[in-house]
C-alpha positions in Angstrom: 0.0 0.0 0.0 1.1 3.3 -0.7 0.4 6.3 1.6 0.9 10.2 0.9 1.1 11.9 4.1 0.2 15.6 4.1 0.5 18.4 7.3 -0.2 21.9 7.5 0.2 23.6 10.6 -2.7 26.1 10.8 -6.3 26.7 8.9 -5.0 29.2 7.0 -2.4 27.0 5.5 -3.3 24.8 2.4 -2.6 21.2 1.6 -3.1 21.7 -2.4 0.5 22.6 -3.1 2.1 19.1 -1.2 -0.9 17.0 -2.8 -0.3 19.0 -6.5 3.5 18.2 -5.7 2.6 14.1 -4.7 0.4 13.5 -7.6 3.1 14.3 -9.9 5.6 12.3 -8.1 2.9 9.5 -8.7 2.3 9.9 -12.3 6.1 10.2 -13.0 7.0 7.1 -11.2 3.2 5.4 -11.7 2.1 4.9 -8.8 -1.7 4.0 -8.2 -4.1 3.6 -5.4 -2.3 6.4 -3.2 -4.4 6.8 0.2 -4.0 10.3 1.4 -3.7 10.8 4.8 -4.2 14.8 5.7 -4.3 16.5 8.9 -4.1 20.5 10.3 -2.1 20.2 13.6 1.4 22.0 14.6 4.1 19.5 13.9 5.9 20.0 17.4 2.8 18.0 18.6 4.2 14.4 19.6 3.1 11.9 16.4 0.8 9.8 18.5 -1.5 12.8 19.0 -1.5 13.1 15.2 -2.9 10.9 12.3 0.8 10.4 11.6 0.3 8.3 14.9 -2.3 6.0 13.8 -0.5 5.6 10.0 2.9 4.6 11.7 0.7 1.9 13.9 -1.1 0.7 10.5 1.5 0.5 7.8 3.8 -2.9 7.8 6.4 -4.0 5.8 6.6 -3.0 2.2 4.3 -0.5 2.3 5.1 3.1 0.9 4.7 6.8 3.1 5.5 9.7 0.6 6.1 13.2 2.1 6.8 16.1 0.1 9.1 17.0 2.3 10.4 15.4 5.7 9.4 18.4 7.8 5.9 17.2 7.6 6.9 14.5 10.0 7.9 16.9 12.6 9.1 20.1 13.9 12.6 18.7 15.8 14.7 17.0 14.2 14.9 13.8 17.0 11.0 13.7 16.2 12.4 13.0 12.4 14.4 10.9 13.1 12.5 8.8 15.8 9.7 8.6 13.1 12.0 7.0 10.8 13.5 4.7 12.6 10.3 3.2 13.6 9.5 2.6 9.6 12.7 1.7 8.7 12.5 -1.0 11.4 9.3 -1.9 10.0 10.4 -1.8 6.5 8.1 0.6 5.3 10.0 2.9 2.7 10.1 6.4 3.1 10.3 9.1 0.0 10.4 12.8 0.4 10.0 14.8 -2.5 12.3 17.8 -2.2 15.1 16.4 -0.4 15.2 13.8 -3.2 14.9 10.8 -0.4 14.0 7.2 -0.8 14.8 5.4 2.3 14.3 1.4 2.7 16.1 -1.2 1.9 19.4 0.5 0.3 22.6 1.4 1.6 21.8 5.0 1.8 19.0 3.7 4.8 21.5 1.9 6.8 24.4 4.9 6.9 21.3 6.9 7.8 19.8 4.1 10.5 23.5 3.8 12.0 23.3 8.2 12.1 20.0 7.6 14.5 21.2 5.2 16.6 24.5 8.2 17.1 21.9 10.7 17.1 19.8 9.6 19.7 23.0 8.6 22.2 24.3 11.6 22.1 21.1 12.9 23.0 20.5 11.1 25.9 24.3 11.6 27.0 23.8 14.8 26.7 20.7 15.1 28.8 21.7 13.2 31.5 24.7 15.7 31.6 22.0 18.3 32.0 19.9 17.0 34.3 22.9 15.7 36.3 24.2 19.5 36.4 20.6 21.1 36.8 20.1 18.8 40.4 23.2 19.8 42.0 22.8 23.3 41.0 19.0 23.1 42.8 21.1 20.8 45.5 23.6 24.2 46.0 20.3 26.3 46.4 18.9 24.4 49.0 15.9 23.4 46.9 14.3 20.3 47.4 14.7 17.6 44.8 12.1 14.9 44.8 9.3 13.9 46.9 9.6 14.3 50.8 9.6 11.1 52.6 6.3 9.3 52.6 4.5 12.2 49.9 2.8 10.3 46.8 3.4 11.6 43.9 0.4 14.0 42.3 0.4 13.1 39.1 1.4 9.7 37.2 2.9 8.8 33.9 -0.2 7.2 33.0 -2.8 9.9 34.5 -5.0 10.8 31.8 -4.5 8.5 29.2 -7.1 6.1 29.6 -8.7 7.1 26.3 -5.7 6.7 24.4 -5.1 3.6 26.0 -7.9 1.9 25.4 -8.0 3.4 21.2 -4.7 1.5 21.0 -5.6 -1.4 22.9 -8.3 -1.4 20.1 -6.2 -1.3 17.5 -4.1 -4.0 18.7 -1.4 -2.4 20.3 0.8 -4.8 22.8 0.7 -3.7 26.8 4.2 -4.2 26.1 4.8 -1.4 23.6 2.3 0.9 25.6 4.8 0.2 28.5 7.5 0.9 26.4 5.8 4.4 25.3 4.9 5.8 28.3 8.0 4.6 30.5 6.6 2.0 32.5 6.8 -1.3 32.9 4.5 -4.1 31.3 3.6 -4.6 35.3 2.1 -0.8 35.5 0.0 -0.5 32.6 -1.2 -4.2 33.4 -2.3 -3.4 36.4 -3.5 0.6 34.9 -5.9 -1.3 32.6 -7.3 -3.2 35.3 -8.0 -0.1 37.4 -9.3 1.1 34.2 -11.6 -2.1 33.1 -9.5 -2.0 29.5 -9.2 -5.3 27.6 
């Protein structure tokens, strides 16, 4: 199946230019039976909340997302590449129009697979770094870090997303990849969607 994924960021933005754009890239290379999949949200909005969301959780291997550009995916650049990854590990290929891409199964995909795996290291070295230096500048402060002894916490990983839960559990999402989504363990949203009464 071959998908054409279109997002503009406000009302007063227009989707004909990227579909004008895709339909030529079709005709060119023939390809048929596109399904568009179109939505007006700001791309700094985390792809689960997004129709990208629900395409990335339907597509499986050998199937085909085209983008006229890879910006439609998202606003950061970790977002990108986070997106990516998760086709390319599904083996979905990925074409973007202006950047003249055509990830999958090619050389070109595994340089750029071995650049996420970097990316996202020196991401999270970097924000432990942070974090680490953030905690002992709050600790020279004489702020308090953490909960006092004995206080439960407010607020929970999973607090509020029932609805989402279950629309996944629907779709046939594994506890174990909602676990790995939110944080938890399989444990936490086990025992979250017995609270809850999901299936």
């Amino acid at each position: 199946m071959t998908y054409a994924y279109i997002r503009v960021s406000t009302n007063y933005q227009t989707v004909q230019n990227q579909k004008l754009a895709i339909r030529e890239y079709a005709r060119y290379h023939r390809l048929h039976k596109i399904q568009w999949v179109a939505e007006t949200i700001s791309g700094t909005k985390n792809p689960e909340k997004r129709k990208l969301g629900e395409l990335l959780e339907s597509v499986s291997k050998g199937d085909t997302i085209i983008v006229t550009e890879l910006s439609r995916l998202g606003r950061s650049l970790m977002m990108i590449l986070n997106v990516l990854q998760s086709l390319l590990e599904k083996g979905v290929k990925v074409i973007a129009i202006k950047e003249g891409y055509e990830l999958g199964d090619n050389i070109q995909s595994k340089v750029l697979a071995f650049a996420f795996g970097l990316s996202a290291e020196i991401e999270r070295t970097l924000l432990s770094e942070r974090t680490k230096q953030g905690l002992e500048r709050a600790k020279k402060q004489g702020k308090q870090i953490g909960r006092r002894k004995g206080q439960k916490p407010k607020k929970y990983k999973l607090t509020g997303k029932c609805a989402y839960i279950k629309r996944q559990r629907n779709l046939g999402r594994s506890k174990l990849s909602l676990a790995k989504e939110f944080g938890v363990t399989w444990v936490t949203i086990n025992k979250f969607m017995i609270k809850n009464k999901i299936q």
